[in-house]
Backbone bond lengths (Angstrom), bond angles and torsions (degrees), N, CA, C in turn:
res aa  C-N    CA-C-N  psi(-1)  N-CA   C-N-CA  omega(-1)  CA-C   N-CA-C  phi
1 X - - - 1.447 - - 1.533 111.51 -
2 X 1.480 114.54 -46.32 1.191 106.99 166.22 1.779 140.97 -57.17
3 X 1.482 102.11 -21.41 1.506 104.36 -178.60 1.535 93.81 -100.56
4 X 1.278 133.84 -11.67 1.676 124.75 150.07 1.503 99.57 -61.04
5 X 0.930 160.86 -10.43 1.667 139.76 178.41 1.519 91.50 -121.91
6 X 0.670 141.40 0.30 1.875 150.40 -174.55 1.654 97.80 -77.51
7 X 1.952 100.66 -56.80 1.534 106.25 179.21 1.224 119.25 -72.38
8 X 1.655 113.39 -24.40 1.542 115.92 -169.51 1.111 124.85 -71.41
9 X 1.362 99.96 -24.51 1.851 129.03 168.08 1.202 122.17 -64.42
10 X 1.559 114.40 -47.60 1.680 139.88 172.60 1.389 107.00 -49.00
11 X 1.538 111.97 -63.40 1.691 116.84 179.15 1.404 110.42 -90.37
12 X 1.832 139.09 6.31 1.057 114.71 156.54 1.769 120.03 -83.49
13 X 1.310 91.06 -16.00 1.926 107.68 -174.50 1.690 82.20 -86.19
14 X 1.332 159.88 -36.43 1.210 131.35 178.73 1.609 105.07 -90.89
15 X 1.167 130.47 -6.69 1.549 93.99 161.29 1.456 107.72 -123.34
16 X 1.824 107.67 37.96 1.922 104.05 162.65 1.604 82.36 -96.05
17 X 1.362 134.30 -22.17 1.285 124.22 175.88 1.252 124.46 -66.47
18 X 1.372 113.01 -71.26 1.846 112.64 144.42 1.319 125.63 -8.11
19 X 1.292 122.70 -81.96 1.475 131.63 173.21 1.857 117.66 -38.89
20 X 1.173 117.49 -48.80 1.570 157.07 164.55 2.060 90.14 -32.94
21 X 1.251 83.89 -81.48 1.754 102.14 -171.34 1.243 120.48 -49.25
22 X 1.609 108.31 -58.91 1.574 105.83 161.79 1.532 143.28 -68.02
23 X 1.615 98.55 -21.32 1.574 82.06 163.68 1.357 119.27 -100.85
24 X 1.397 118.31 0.70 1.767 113.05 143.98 1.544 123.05 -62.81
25 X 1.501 100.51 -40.39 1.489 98.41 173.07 2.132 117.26 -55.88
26 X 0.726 103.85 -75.42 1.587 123.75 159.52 1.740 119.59 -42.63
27 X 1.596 129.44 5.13 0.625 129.71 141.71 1.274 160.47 -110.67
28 X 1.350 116.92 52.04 1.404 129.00 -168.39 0.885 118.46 -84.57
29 X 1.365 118.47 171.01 1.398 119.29 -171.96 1.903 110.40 -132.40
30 X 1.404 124.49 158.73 1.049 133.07 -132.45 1.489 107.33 -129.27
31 X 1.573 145.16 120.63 1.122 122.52 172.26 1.617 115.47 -139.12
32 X 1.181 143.32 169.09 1.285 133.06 -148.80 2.007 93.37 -117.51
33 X 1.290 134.51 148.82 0.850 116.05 161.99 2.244 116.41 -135.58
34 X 0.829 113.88 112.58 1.534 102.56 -158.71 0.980 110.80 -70.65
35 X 0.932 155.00 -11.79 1.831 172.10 -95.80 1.614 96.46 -20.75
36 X 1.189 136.91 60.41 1.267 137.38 149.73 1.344 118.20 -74.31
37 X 1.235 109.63 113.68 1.789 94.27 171.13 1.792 119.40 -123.00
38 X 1.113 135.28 105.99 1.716 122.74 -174.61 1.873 89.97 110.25
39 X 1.566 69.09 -145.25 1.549 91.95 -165.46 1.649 113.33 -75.49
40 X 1.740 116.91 129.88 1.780 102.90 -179.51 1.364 112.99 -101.59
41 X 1.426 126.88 153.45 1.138 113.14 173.16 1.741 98.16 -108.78
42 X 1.279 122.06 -58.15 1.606 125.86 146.97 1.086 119.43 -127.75
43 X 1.756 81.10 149.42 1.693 104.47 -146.73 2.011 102.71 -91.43
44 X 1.305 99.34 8.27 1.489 104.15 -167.70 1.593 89.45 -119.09
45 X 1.494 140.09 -2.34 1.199 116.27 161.36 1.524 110.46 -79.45
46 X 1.023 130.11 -4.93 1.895 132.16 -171.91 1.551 102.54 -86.73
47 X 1.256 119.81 100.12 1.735 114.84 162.68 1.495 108.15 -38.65
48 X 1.524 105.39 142.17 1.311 135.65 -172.97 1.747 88.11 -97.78
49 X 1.827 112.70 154.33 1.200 93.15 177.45 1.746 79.57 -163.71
50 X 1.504 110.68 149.50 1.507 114.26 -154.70 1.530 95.34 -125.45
51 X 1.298 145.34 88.44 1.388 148.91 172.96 1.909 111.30 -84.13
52 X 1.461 93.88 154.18 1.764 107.44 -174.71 1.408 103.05 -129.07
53 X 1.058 106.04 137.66 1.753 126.95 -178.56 1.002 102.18 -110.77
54 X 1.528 124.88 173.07 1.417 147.70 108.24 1.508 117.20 -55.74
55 X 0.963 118.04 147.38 1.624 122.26 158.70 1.671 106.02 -105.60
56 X 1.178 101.72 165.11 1.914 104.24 172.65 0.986 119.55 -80.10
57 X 1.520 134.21 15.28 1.687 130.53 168.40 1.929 81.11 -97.39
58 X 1.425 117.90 -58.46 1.581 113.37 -165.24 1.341 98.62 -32.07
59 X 1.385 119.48 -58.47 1.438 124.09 -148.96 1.392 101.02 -72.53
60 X 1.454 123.25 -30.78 1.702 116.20 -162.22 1.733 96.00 -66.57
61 X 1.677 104.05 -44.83 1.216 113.20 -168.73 1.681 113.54 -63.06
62 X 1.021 117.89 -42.86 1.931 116.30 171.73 1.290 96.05 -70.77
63 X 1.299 133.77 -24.21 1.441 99.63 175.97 1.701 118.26 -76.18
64 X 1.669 96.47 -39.50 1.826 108.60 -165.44 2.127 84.37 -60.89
65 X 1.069 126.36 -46.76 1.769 125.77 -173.75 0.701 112.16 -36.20
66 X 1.977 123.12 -52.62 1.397 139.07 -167.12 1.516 102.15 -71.18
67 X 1.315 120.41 -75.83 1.410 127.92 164.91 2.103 97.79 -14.86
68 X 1.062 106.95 -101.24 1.617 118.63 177.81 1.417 94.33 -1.16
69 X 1.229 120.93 -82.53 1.654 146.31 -144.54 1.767 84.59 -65.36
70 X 1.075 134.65 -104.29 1.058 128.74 154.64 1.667 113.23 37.44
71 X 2.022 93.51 -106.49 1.438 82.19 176.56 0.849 134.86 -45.43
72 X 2.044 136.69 -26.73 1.084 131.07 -144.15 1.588 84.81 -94.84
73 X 1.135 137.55 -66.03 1.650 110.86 168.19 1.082 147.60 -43.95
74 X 1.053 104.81 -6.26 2.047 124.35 -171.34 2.385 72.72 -82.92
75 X 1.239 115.61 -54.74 1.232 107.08 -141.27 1.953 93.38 -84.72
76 X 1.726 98.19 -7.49 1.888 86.29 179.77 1.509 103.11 -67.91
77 X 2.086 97.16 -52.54 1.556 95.07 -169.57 1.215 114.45 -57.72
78 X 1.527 154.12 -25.93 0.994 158.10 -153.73 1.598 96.99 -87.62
79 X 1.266 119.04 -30.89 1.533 109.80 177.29 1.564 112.75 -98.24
80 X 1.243 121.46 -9.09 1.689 115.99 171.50 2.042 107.87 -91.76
81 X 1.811 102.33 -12.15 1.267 90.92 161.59 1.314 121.03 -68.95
82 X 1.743 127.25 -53.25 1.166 122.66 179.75 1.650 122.59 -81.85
């Protein structure tokens, strides 16, 4: 009974890692930048230009996923060695 919850633990810590990773991965965020700078004469000769970030929750979260994912295989292979 115990190495039935031993595994359940193994593959719930690899896909709270999984889960973790992708919606940090998949969550970025989006901002517009016009390159106007000073004085305009028209505002439609300046290329528009659309850049994607991370924010610092995305990033904490792909990292804590990776970490997760990680251990949870460090702890499969460690049990098909013994």
């Amino acid at each position: 009974m115990r190495e039935i919850f031993k595994t359940i633990k193994e593959y719930f810590i690899l896909l709270l890692g999984t889960g973790l990773f992708t919606y940090g991965l998949f969550s970025f965020d989006s901002g517009r930048h016009s390159g106007v700078r000073g004085f305009i004469i028209r505002v439609d000769a300046f290329p528009v230009s659309t850049f994607y970030y991370y924010s610092l929750s995305s990033l904490i979260l792909l990292t804590i996923g990776v970490i997760f994912i990680v251990i949870g295989l460090l702890k499969m292979r460690k049990k098909d060695e013994s």
